[in-house]
N, C-alpha and C positions, 0 to 999 in steps of 0.2 A: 694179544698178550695183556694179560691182566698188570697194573704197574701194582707197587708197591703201597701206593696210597688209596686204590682201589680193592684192595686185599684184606683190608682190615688191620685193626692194630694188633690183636694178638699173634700176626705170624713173622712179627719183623721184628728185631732186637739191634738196638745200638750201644757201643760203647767209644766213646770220646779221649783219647787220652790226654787231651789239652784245651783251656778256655781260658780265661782272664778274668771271666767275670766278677768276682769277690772283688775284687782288685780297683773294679770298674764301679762298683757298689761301694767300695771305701771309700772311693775318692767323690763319692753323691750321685752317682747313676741313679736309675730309679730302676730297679731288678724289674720292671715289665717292658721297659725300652730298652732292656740289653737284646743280643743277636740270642743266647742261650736264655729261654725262660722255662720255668716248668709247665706252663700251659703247650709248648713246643714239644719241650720230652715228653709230656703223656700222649699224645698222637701215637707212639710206638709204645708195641706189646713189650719193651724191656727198655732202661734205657740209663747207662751206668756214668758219668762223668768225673773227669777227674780235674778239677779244680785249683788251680795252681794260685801260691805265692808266692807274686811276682815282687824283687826287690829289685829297683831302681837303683842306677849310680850314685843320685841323692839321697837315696835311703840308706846307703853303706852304711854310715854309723851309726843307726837305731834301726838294722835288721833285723832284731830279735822281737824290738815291741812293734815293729810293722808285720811279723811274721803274725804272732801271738792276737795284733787288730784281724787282720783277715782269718787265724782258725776262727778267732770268737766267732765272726758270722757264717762260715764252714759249719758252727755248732746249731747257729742260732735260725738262721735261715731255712724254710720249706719249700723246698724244691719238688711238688709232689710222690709221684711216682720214683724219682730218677734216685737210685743207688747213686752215693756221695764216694769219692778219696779224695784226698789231700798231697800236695805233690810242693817243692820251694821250686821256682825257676831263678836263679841265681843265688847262690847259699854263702854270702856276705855274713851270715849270722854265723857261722861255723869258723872256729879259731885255733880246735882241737877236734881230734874223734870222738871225748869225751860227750860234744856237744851235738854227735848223730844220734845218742841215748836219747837228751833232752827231745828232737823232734821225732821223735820213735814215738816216744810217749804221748806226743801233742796229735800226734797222726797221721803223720806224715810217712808215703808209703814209697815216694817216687822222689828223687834229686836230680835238677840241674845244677852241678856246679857253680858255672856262669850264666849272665845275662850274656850283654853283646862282648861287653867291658871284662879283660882278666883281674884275677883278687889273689889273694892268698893261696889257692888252691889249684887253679889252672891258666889257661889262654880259653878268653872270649874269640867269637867267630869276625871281630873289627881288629883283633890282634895278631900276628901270621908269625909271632917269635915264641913266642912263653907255650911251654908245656905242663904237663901236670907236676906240680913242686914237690915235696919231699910231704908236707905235709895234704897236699892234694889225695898223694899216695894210702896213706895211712887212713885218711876218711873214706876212701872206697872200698877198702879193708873192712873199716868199721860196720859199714854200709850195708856190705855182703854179712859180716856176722849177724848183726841184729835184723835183718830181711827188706831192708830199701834199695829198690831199684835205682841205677845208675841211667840216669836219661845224658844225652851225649849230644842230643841239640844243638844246643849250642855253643859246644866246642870249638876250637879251630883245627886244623889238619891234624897239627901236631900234638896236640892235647888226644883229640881222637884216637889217635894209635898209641899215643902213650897210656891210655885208660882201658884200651883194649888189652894192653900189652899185662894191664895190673890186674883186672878183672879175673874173675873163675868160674862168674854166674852171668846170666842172661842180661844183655843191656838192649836200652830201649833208646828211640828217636822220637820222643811224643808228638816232634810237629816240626818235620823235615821233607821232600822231596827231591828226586832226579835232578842231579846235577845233569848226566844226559841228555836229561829232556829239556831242563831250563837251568842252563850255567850262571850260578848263585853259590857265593860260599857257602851259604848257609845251607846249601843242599848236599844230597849224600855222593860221594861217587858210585859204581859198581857194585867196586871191591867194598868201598864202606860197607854196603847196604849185603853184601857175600858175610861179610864179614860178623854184623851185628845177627844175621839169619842163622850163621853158625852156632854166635853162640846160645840159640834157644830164645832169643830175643824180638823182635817187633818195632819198626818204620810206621806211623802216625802221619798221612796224606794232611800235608796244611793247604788251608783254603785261602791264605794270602795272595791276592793276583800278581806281585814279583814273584813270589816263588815258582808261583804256575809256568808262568809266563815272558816274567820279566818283563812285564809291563802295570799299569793299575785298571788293567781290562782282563777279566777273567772270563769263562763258564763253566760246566760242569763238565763239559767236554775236557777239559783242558785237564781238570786233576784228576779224570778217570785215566787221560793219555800215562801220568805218571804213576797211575797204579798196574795197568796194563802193561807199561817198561817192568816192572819186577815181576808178576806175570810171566812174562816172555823167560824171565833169568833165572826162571823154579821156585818165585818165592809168595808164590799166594797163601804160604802158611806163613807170610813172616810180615805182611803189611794190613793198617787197619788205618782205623781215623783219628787224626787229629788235627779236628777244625780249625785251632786257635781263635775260636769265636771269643769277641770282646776284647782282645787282642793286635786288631788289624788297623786301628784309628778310622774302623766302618769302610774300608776296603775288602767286602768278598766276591763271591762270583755273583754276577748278575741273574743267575738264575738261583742261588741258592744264601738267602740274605740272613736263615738264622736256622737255629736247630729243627725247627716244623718241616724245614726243605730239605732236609740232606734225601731223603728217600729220591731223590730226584738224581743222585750221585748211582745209589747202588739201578735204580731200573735204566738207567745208560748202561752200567755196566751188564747186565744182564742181555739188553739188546746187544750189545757188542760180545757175545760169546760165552761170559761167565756162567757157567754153572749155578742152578741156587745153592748148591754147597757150598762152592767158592764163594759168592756174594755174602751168603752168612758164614764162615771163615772173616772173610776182611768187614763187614760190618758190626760184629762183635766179639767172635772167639777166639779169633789169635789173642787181643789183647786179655780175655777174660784168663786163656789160660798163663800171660806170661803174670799177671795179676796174681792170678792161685784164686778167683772164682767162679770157675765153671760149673763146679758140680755145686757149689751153696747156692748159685742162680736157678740152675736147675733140678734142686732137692724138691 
């Protein structure tokens, strides 16, 4: 069997729904010793990322101009080949609905409410009381009106079904796995993961070794196991990738250290049964179609 890296680049396509790196470059990385570079995305014949700004607890009171530092380089940055979105992981910047227009316009396509930490809006995945508030409410609303994805990540239990409960459009987990597999708040249940597939939405494989694992020893065996678990419960139309590259404090799998490796994820999964349809489903079309670009990829 031919692998994926022996196949050439034109026949593989990735899309990522989660990475840190802007985040990582704000704070003085040098964008070539990140886990995500563009020399890594062009290896693959497609290769779409989505880019998150990440707002800190200490960033709460100037979440708008730590938003606005990171789109700048979202703008400013060449990341070759690689298809750019824009996503906030924790939206401290948001006071009103008024202010999902604001990042509508900056280009923001995807929302985390919260970090780990609850704000105004919801309960973080460190807090097991607060659900989504009155005004949490109203921004999801907004959300769906103007077309930004509700990522649920990092939610806690109870926020989770309270935004399910609000929702009408498709929500996403950009970078969550199997509680099943490895008992982790931050991972999905079942029903979660039933639940987010219903509504026309997409689960994001993180390549964090606690999440895999629950330990800081991963490999790529480990997070094909929890893609496999949704597999098994009918939902290879509902799970893709998200690496959380630059994100993990440089804990990922030992076999899969930045975005050049992931092809080492999907030909596991292939030896282990997957279909090539399947494999390119959860290597890049689930999320392209919950995105809305499948067919401008492939015009």
């Amino acid at each position: 069997m031919r692998t994926h890296s022996e196949r050439g680049a034109a026949e593989f396509g990735v899309f990522d729904a989660h990475c840190d790196t802007l985040s990582l470059i704000a704070d003085g990385t040098d964008a070539d010793n990140c886990a995500f570079t563009a020399c890594g995305a062009d290896t693959y014949g497609s290769y779409t990322q989505v880019f998150a700004c990440f707002i800190s607890p200490r960033e709460s009171d100037c979440a708008m101009e730590r938003l606005m530092q990171i789109a700048g380089l979202f703008d400013e940055l060449d990341f070759g080949k690689t298809k750019k979105l824009l996503s906030v992981e924790g939206a401290d910047m948001i006071r009103c609905e008024e202010d999902v227009d604001i990042l509508y316009s900056r280009g923001v396509r995807c929302i985390a409410l919260t970090w780990n930490h609850s704000n105004r809006l919801a309960g973080g995945a460190d807090d097991e009381t607060q659900g989504i508030t009155e005004v949490g409410r109203r921004v999801i609303r907004r959300m769906e009106d103007v077309g930004i994805l509700l990522d649920v990540s990092h939610l806690n239990d109870r926020s989770f079904y309270d935004a399910v409960s609000v929702s009408s459009r498709p929500i996403i987990a950009t970078h969550s796995n199997s509680r099943a597999v490895c008992h982790h708040p931050r991972n999905l249940t079942d029903e979660m993961f039933r639940l987010i597939r219903g509504s026309g939405g997409c689960v994001g494989v993180n390549l964090y070794p606690p999440f895999l694992t629950g330990s800081d020893r991963a490999c790529a065996a480990d997070a094909a196991a929890h893609v496999l678990h949704w597999a098994e419960l009918g939902g290879i139309d509902a799970v893709g990738i998200g690496a959380d590259f630059d994100g993990t404090d440089g804990l990922l799998p030992q076999d899969i250290r930045g975005c050049g490796e992931l092809y080492r994820l999907m030909d596991l999964l292939s030896e282990r049964g997957m279909s090539a349809a399947e494999t390119e489903l959860f290597s890049h079309k689930n999320f392209e179609r919950v995105f809305g670009i499948g067919e401008e990829k492939n015009a």
